[in-house]
C-alpha positions, 0 to 999 in steps of 0.5 A: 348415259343420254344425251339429257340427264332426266333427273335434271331436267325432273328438276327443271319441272319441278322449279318452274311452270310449264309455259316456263320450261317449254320456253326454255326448252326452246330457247336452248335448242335455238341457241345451241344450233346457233352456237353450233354453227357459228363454232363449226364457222369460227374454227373453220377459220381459225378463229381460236378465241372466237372457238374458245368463247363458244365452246365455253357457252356451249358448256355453260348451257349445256350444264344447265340443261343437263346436256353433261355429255356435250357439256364435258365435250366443249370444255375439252375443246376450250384448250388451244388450238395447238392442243393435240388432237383439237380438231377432234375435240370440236367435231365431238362437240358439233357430234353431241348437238344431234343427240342432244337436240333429238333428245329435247324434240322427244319430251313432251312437256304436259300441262303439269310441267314434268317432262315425259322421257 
């Protein structure tokens, strides 16, 4: 499985402009290395709800871009942080934002709109 389901993400190009995608393309990639950050941050220092609210953003977004390794990672790290191996659960997510992240830096995004993967 990639990191970015291309089927998804044909879908995205086939729904909007191409100035629209690569906007959002962008805009993913930022907020992803924002929320990974501010994960690794919040359960450094135990900060289980804070943790808990950006694993489940990280889902959400990564749903919707396709990103369905990473999104089934966050959402096994939503449980408590009294959970079994939790602590492993978040690293597999902060592990998926590189591929994820080297995977929508490799598309080009043509004038057409239809993602090159």
């Amino acid at each position: 499985m990639s990191a970015v389901d291309p089927l998804i993400l044909q879908q995205l190009a086939d729904d909007m402009p191409p100035a629209a995608l690569r906007e959002l393309l962008a805009t993913f990639q930022a907020d992803l290395a924002r929320l990974a950050s501010e994960l690794e941050a919040a359960c450094g220092r135990g900060a289980e709800d804070a943790c808990r609210e950006l694993n489940h953003a990280i889902a959400g977004a990564a749903a919707g871009m396709g990103a369905l390794r990473l999104e089934q990672a966050a959402r096994a790290a939503m449980q408590p942080e009294d959970a079994p191996d939790h602590e492993a659960r978040v690293r597999s997510v902060l592990d998926e934002v590189g591929p994820v992240q080297d995977a929508l830096r490799a598309l080009a995004v043509p004038s057409e709109g239809t993602p090159k993967t």
